[in-house]
C-alpha positions as CSV (number, residue, x, y, z in Angstrom):
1,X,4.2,-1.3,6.2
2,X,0.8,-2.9,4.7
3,X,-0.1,-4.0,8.1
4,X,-0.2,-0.4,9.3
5,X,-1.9,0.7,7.4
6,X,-6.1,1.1,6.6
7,X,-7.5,-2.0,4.1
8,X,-8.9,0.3,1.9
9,X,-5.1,2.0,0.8
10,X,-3.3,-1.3,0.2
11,X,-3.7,-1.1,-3.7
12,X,-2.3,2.3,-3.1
13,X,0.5,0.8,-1.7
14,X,0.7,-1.9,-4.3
15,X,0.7,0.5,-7.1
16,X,3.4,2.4,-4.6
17,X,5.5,-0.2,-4.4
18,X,5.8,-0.7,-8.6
19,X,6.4,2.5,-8.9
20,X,9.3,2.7,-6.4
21,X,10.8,-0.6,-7.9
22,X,11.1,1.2,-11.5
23,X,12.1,4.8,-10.4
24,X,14.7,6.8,-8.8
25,X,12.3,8.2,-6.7
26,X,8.3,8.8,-5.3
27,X,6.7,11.0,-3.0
28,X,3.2,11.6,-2.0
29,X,0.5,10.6,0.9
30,X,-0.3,7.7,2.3
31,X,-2.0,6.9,5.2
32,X,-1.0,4.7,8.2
33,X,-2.8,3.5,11.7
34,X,-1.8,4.3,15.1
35,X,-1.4,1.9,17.8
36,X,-4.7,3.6,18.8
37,X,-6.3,3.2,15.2
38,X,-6.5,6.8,14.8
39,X,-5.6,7.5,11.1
40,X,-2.6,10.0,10.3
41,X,-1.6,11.5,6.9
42,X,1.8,11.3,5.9
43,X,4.0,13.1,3.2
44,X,6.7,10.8,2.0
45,X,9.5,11.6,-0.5
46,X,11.3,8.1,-1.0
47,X,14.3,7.3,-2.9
48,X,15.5,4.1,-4.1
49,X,19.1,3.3,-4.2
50,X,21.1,0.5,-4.9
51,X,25.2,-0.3,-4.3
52,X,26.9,-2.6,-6.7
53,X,26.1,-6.3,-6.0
54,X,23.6,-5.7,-3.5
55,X,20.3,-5.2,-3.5
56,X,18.5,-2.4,-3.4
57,X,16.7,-0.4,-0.6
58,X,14.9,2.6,-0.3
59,X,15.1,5.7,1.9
60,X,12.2,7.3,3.1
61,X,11.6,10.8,4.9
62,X,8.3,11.6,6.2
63,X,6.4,14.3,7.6
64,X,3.2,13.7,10.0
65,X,0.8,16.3,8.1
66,X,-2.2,15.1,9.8
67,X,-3.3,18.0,11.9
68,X,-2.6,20.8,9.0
69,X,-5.1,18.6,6.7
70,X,-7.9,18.7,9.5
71,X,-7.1,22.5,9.9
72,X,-7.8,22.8,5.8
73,X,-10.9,21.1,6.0
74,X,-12.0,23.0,8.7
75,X,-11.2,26.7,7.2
76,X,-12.5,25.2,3.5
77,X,-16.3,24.5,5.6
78,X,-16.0,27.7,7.2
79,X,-15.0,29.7,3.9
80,X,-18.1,27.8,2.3
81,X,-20.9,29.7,4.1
């Protein structure tokens, strides 16, 4: 995953990734890069789950929330003025 995404989030995902390996479960942002390098924000909620004597893997669900955070930013500028 680190390879998709921008340089300046891969402590993120380091921090992500002990956090994962210690808990049931994580959820949050992170950003990843397009084929077109166009940034887009996704909300994950990952779980980590593990069958006896094998290891363990996690599940992820995401949502693409790009285009509502754009359309935040843009009514928090025009409810500044």
């Amino acid at each position: 995953m680190r390879d998709f995404m921008p340089v300046e989030f891969h402590p993120a995902f380091d921090a992500y990734l002990e956090r994962i390996a210690v808990s049931d479960s994580d959820d949050g942002l992170v950003q990843m890069l397009s084929r077109d390098g166009q940034v887009h924000v996704l909300q994950y909620r990952n779980v980590r789950s593990q069958e006896p004597g094998e290891g363990a893997y996690v599940l992820s669900h995401a949502a693409d929330i790009t285009d509502r955070m754009r359309v935040e930013q843009i009514l928090r500028e025009q409810n500044a003025y």
